[in-house]
N, C-alpha and C positions, 0 to 999 in steps of 0.2 A: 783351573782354579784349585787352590790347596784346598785339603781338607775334605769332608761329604757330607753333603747336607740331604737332610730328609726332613717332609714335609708333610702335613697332614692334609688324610686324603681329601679331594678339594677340586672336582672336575672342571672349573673356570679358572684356575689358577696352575700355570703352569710354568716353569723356567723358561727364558729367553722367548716366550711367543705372548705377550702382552694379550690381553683378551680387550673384546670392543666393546666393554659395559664402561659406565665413566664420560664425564663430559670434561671437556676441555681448558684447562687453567688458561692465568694471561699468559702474555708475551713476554712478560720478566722472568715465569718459573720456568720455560722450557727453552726460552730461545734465546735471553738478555741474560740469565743469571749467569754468574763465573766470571765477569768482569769487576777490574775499578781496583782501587785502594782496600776499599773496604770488606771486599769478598777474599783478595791478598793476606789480611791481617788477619780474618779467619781460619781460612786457610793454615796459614801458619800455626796456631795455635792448634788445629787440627791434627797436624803432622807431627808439633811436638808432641801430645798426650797419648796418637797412636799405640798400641802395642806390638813388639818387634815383628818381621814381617813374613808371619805363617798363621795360617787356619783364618776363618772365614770373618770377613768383615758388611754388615747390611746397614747402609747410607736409604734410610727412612725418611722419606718424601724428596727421591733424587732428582725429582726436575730432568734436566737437560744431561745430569753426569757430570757438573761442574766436579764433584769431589774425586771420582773415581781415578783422578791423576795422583791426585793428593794418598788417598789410600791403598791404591795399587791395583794396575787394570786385573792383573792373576789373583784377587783375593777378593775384588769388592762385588758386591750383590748388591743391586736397584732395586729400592721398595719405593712403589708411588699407587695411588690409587686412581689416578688417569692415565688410562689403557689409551688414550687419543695420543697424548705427550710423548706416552711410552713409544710410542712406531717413531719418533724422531730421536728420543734416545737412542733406540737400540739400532739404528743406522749408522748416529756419532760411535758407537761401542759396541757393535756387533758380538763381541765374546766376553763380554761383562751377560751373566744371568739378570731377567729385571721379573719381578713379580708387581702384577697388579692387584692388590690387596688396602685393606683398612689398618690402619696405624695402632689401633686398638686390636687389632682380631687378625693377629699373626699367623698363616698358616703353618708355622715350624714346629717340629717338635720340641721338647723342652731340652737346656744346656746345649744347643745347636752354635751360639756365635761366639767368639772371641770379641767381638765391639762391635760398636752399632754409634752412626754419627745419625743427629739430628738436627740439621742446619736450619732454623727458621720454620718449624714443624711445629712444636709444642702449642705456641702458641693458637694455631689454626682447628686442631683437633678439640670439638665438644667435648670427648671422652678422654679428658689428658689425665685423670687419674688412671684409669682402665689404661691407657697408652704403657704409661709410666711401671704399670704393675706386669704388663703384657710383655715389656721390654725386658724385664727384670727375669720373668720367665725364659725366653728364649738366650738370655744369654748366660752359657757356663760359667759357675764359679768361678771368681776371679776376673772375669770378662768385663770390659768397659764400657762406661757411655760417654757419649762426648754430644754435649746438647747444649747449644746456642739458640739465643732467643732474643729482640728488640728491650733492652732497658727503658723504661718507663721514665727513669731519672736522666735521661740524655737532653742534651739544651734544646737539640732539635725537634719537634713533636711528627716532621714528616717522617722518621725513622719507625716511627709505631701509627702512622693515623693510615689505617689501612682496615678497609669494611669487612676484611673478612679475619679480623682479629679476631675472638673472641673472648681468650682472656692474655694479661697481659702481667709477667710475672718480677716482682721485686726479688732482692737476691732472697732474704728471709721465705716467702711464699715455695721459693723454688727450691730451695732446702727442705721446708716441711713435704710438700710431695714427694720429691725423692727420697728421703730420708723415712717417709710412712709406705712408699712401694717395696724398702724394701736394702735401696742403695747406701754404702756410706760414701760420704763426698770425700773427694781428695783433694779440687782442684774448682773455688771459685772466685769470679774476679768479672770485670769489664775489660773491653777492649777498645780503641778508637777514642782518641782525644777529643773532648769538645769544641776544639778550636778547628779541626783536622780538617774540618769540610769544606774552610774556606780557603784551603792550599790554594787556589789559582790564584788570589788574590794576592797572593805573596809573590815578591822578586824572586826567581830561581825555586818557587814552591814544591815544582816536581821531584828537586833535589831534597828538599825538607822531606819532603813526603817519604820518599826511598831511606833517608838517614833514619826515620821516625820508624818506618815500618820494620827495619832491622835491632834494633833497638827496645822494641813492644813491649817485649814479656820483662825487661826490667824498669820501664814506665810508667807500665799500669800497675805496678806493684805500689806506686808511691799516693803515699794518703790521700791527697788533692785529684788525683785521676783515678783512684779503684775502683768506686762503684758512679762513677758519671761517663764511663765511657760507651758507643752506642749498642754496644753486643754487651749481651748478659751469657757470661762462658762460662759451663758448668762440667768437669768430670768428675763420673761416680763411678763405682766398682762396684758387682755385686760379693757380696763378704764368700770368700771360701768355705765356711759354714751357717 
Protein backbone atom coordinates (compact mmCIF):
# COMPACT_ATOMS: atom_id res chain seq x y z
CA UNK A 1 0.00 0.00 0.00
CA UNK A 2 1.37 3.61 -0.66
CA UNK A 3 2.00 5.70 1.88
CA UNK A 4 2.32 4.93 6.11
CA UNK A 5 -0.24 5.05 8.26
CA UNK A 6 0.00 5.17 11.95
CA UNK A 7 -2.53 4.59 14.30
CA UNK A 8 -3.30 5.23 17.75
CA UNK A 9 -2.52 2.95 20.28
CA UNK A 10 -5.58 0.69 20.51
CA UNK A 11 -5.00 -3.14 21.39
CA UNK A 12 -8.35 -4.42 19.68
CA UNK A 13 -7.82 -2.75 16.73
CA UNK A 14 -5.42 -3.86 14.35
CA UNK A 15 -4.43 -3.83 10.45
CA UNK A 16 -5.74 -6.83 8.31
CA UNK A 17 -6.84 -9.07 11.53
CA UNK A 18 -10.42 -7.83 12.09
CA UNK A 19 -11.08 -8.56 15.85
CA UNK A 20 -14.46 -10.72 16.99
CA UNK A 21 -16.34 -7.77 19.12
CA UNK A 22 -19.28 -6.66 16.70
CA UNK A 23 -22.38 -8.33 15.57
CA UNK A 24 -23.40 -9.05 12.27
CA UNK A 25 -24.92 -6.67 9.42
CA UNK A 26 -27.57 -8.06 6.75
CA UNK A 27 -27.00 -9.76 3.55
CA UNK A 28 -26.97 -6.68 1.36
CA UNK A 29 -23.98 -4.90 3.43
CA UNK A 30 -21.62 -7.81 3.17
CA UNK A 31 -22.68 -10.11 0.67
CA UNK A 32 -25.33 -8.45 -2.03
CA UNK A 33 -23.68 -4.87 -2.01
CA UNK A 34 -21.63 -3.93 -5.34
CA UNK A 35 -24.22 -4.92 -7.75
CA UNK A 36 -27.00 -3.26 -10.07
CA UNK A 37 -27.21 0.04 -11.95
CA UNK A 38 -27.38 1.78 -9.18
CA UNK A 39 -24.20 0.94 -7.05
CA UNK A 40 -22.50 1.48 -11.10
CA UNK A 41 -23.65 5.09 -11.02
CA UNK A 42 -21.91 5.46 -7.79
CA UNK A 43 -19.36 4.18 -8.39
CA UNK A 44 -18.61 6.19 -11.14
CA UNK A 45 -19.09 9.32 -9.63
CA UNK A 46 -16.70 7.78 -6.90
CA UNK A 47 -13.88 7.36 -9.46
CA UNK A 48 -14.50 10.72 -10.83
CA UNK A 49 -13.85 12.84 -7.64
CA UNK A 50 -11.17 10.37 -6.51
CA UNK A 51 -7.79 12.09 -5.96
CA UNK A 52 -4.93 11.06 -8.36
CA UNK A 53 -3.57 7.68 -7.36
CA UNK A 54 -1.03 7.88 -4.33
CA UNK A 55 -1.22 7.93 -0.51
CA UNK A 56 -3.82 6.36 1.44
CA UNK A 57 -7.46 6.04 0.82
CA UNK A 58 -10.09 4.78 4.05
CA UNK A 59 -13.66 3.44 2.50
CA UNK A 60 -15.65 3.96 6.03
CA UNK A 61 -18.36 1.39 6.46
CA UNK A 62 -16.74 -1.08 3.48
CA UNK A 63 -19.06 -3.89 3.70
CA UNK A 64 -18.03 -6.55 1.40
CA UNK A 65 -15.07 -4.13 -0.45
CA UNK A 66 -17.51 -3.34 -3.08
CA UNK A 67 -15.35 0.11 -3.61
CA UNK A 68 -11.93 -1.15 -3.23
CA UNK A 69 -11.80 -1.86 -7.02
CA UNK A 70 -13.09 1.52 -7.59
CA UNK A 71 -10.25 3.09 -5.28
CA UNK A 72 -7.50 0.93 -5.75
CA UNK A 73 -6.64 -2.41 -4.18
CA UNK A 74 -2.66 -0.74 -3.29
CA UNK A 75 -4.17 2.28 -1.64
CA UNK A 76 -7.52 1.50 -0.16
CA UNK A 77 -8.04 0.85 3.65
CA UNK A 78 -11.52 -1.09 5.05
CA UNK A 79 -13.21 0.64 7.93
CA UNK A 80 -16.22 -1.20 9.24
CA UNK A 81 -17.36 -1.84 12.70
CA UNK A 82 -18.45 -5.58 12.06
CA UNK A 83 -15.49 -7.71 12.91
CA UNK A 84 -18.10 -10.88 11.77
CA UNK A 85 -18.36 -9.12 7.99
CA UNK A 86 -14.91 -8.21 8.11
CA UNK A 87 -13.54 -12.21 7.91
CA UNK A 88 -15.59 -12.32 4.63
CA UNK A 89 -14.01 -9.11 3.54
CA UNK A 90 -10.69 -9.84 4.12
CA UNK A 91 -10.94 -13.24 2.18
CA UNK A 92 -12.55 -11.21 -1.03
CA UNK A 93 -9.13 -8.84 -0.35
CA UNK A 94 -6.79 -10.36 1.43
CA UNK A 95 -3.97 -7.36 0.98
CA UNK A 96 -6.34 -4.51 1.31
CA UNK A 97 -5.70 -3.41 5.39
CA UNK A 98 -9.42 -3.50 7.15
CA UNK A 99 -9.87 -2.01 10.59
CA UNK A 100 -12.62 -2.81 12.91
CA UNK A 101 -13.56 0.41 14.50
CA UNK A 102 -16.52 3.13 15.08
CA UNK A 103 -17.05 5.70 12.34
CA UNK A 104 -17.10 8.40 15.06
CA UNK A 105 -13.89 7.34 16.97
CA UNK A 106 -11.15 6.90 14.27
CA UNK A 107 -8.09 5.12 15.59
CA UNK A 108 -5.72 7.28 13.22
CA UNK A 109 -3.52 9.66 14.05
CA UNK A 110 -4.36 13.15 12.85
CA UNK A 111 -3.53 14.48 8.77
CA UNK A 112 -3.15 10.50 8.03
CA UNK A 113 -5.57 10.06 4.73
CA UNK A 114 -5.62 11.52 1.32
CA UNK A 115 -9.67 10.69 1.10
CA UNK A 116 -12.09 8.68 2.74
CA UNK A 117 -15.38 7.48 0.71
CA UNK A 118 -18.64 7.05 2.66
CA UNK A 119 -20.96 5.13 0.73
CA UNK A 120 -24.37 4.81 2.61
CA UNK A 121 -22.76 5.34 6.05
CA UNK A 122 -23.69 8.78 7.26
CA UNK A 123 -26.85 8.14 7.40
CA UNK A 124 -26.80 4.99 9.92
CA UNK A 125 -24.30 6.61 12.33
CA UNK A 126 -26.09 8.26 15.80
CA UNK A 127 -22.90 10.25 16.02
CA UNK A 128 -22.84 11.87 12.48
CA UNK A 129 -21.79 15.19 13.67
CA UNK A 130 -18.85 13.53 15.72
CA UNK A 131 -18.43 11.23 12.47
CA UNK A 132 -18.18 14.29 10.31
CA UNK A 133 -15.86 16.26 12.64
CA UNK A 134 -13.60 12.80 13.32
CA UNK A 135 -13.23 12.55 9.40
CA UNK A 136 -12.12 16.01 9.00
CA UNK A 137 -9.52 15.09 11.67
CA UNK A 138 -7.84 12.21 10.14
CA UNK A 139 -7.83 13.54 6.85
CA UNK A 140 -4.67 15.89 5.69
CA UNK A 141 -5.04 19.08 4.45
CA UNK A 142 -6.37 19.14 1.27
CA UNK A 143 -7.74 15.56 1.54
CA UNK A 144 -11.16 14.64 0.31
CA UNK A 145 -14.55 13.28 1.20
CA UNK A 146 -16.70 11.58 -0.95
CA UNK A 147 -19.98 10.89 0.92
CA UNK A 148 -23.13 9.49 -0.46
CA UNK A 149 -26.24 9.10 1.13
CA UNK A 150 -30.30 8.04 0.29
CA UNK A 151 -32.11 11.56 -0.92
CA UNK A 152 -35.24 11.93 0.96
CA UNK A 153 -36.73 13.77 -2.26
CA UNK A 154 -36.39 10.48 -4.65
CA UNK A 155 -40.00 9.36 -6.01
CA UNK A 156 -39.22 6.06 -4.55
CA UNK A 157 -39.53 5.84 -0.55
CA UNK A 158 -37.94 2.02 -0.68
CA UNK A 159 -34.61 3.77 -1.32
CA UNK A 160 -34.56 5.51 2.27
CA UNK A 161 -37.35 3.19 4.32
CA UNK A 162 -34.86 1.27 6.06
CA UNK A 163 -35.05 0.63 10.14
CA UNK A 164 -31.95 1.27 10.64
CA UNK A 165 -31.76 4.91 9.21
CA UNK A 166 -31.60 7.21 11.54
CA UNK A 167 -31.39 10.27 10.15
CA UNK A 168 -31.86 11.06 6.68
CA UNK A 169 -30.21 14.21 4.96
CA UNK A 170 -31.64 16.87 2.51
CA UNK A 171 -28.89 18.60 0.38
CA UNK A 172 -29.21 21.94 2.67
CA UNK A 173 -28.87 19.77 6.08
CA UNK A 174 -25.76 17.99 4.46
CA UNK A 175 -24.12 21.10 3.76
CA UNK A 176 -24.57 22.65 7.18
CA UNK A 177 -22.86 19.49 8.90
CA UNK A 178 -20.17 19.58 6.59
CA UNK A 179 -19.54 22.83 6.20
CA UNK A 180 -19.87 23.26 10.62
CA UNK A 181 -17.11 20.08 10.84
CA UNK A 182 -15.17 21.92 9.17
CA UNK A 183 -15.21 20.95 5.10
CA UNK A 184 -15.70 23.30 2.21
CA UNK A 185 -17.91 21.61 -0.37
CA UNK A 186 -16.87 21.32 -3.86
CA UNK A 187 -18.94 19.00 -5.42
CA UNK A 188 -22.93 18.53 -4.70
CA UNK A 189 -25.81 16.97 -6.66
CA UNK A 190 -28.01 13.64 -6.95
CA UNK A 191 -27.50 10.82 -8.95
CA UNK A 192 -30.18 8.11 -10.51
CA UNK A 193 -33.00 9.29 -12.48
CA UNK A 194 -36.45 9.03 -11.18
CA UNK A 195 -37.75 7.10 -13.81
CA UNK A 196 -34.50 4.76 -13.81
CA UNK A 197 -35.85 2.07 -11.73
CA UNK A 198 -38.40 1.02 -14.04
CA UNK A 199 -35.70 0.26 -16.89
CA UNK A 200 -37.02 -3.37 -17.27
CA UNK A 201 -40.06 -2.24 -18.30
CA UNK A 202 -38.75 -0.62 -21.23
CA UNK A 203 -38.16 -2.20 -24.79
CA UNK A 204 -34.25 -2.61 -25.09
CA UNK A 205 -34.14 -0.81 -21.22
CA UNK A 206 -30.71 -2.43 -20.43
CA UNK A 207 -29.61 -0.45 -23.37
CA UNK A 208 -31.18 2.81 -22.01
CA UNK A 209 -29.81 2.00 -18.93
CA UNK A 210 -25.99 1.56 -20.09
CA UNK A 211 -26.52 4.96 -22.46
CA UNK A 212 -27.91 6.81 -19.15
CA UNK A 213 -25.29 5.47 -16.95
CA UNK A 214 -22.47 6.93 -19.36
CA UNK A 215 -23.92 10.01 -19.74
CA UNK A 216 -24.70 10.74 -15.59
CA UNK A 217 -22.62 13.49 -14.67
CA UNK A 218 -24.02 15.62 -17.52
CA UNK A 219 -27.83 14.73 -16.57
CA UNK A 220 -27.86 15.19 -13.33
CA UNK A 221 -26.65 18.40 -13.76
CA UNK A 222 -29.99 19.62 -15.45
CA UNK A 223 -32.60 21.41 -13.25
CA UNK A 224 -35.45 18.80 -13.51
CA UNK A 225 -33.07 15.82 -12.24
CA UNK A 226 -30.38 17.68 -9.65
CA UNK A 227 -31.70 17.21 -6.61
CA UNK A 228 -34.51 14.21 -7.26
CA UNK A 229 -32.13 11.70 -8.10
CA UNK A 230 -31.85 8.53 -5.49
CA UNK A 231 -28.19 9.18 -4.15
CA UNK A 232 -27.56 12.53 -2.44
CA UNK A 233 -23.50 12.91 -3.65
CA UNK A 234 -21.54 15.16 -1.80
CA UNK A 235 -17.40 15.99 -2.14
CA UNK A 236 -15.78 18.13 0.37
CA UNK A 237 -12.14 18.99 1.04
CA UNK A 238 -10.80 19.82 4.03
CA UNK A 239 -9.40 23.58 3.43
CA UNK A 240 -5.29 23.69 3.36
CA UNK A 241 -5.56 26.11 6.20
Amino acid sequence: MSGTLSTKACPELELNRPSDIGSGLGDRHFHRRGHGIEFEMEADWVRFHLPPKSGLVADIGCGNGSLFPVIGIDRALGVDYCAEGLTHTSARFPSVPLLCADAASLPFSDDQLDAITAQHVVEHIPAYKQACREWWRVLRPGGKLLLLTPNPAFCDPAVYDDKTHVRLFDPRDLCAVLTDAGFAINDLRTIGLPWFRGYRGIPAGWRLRRLVTRRLRWLSTLPPWRWRGQTLCCAARRPMC
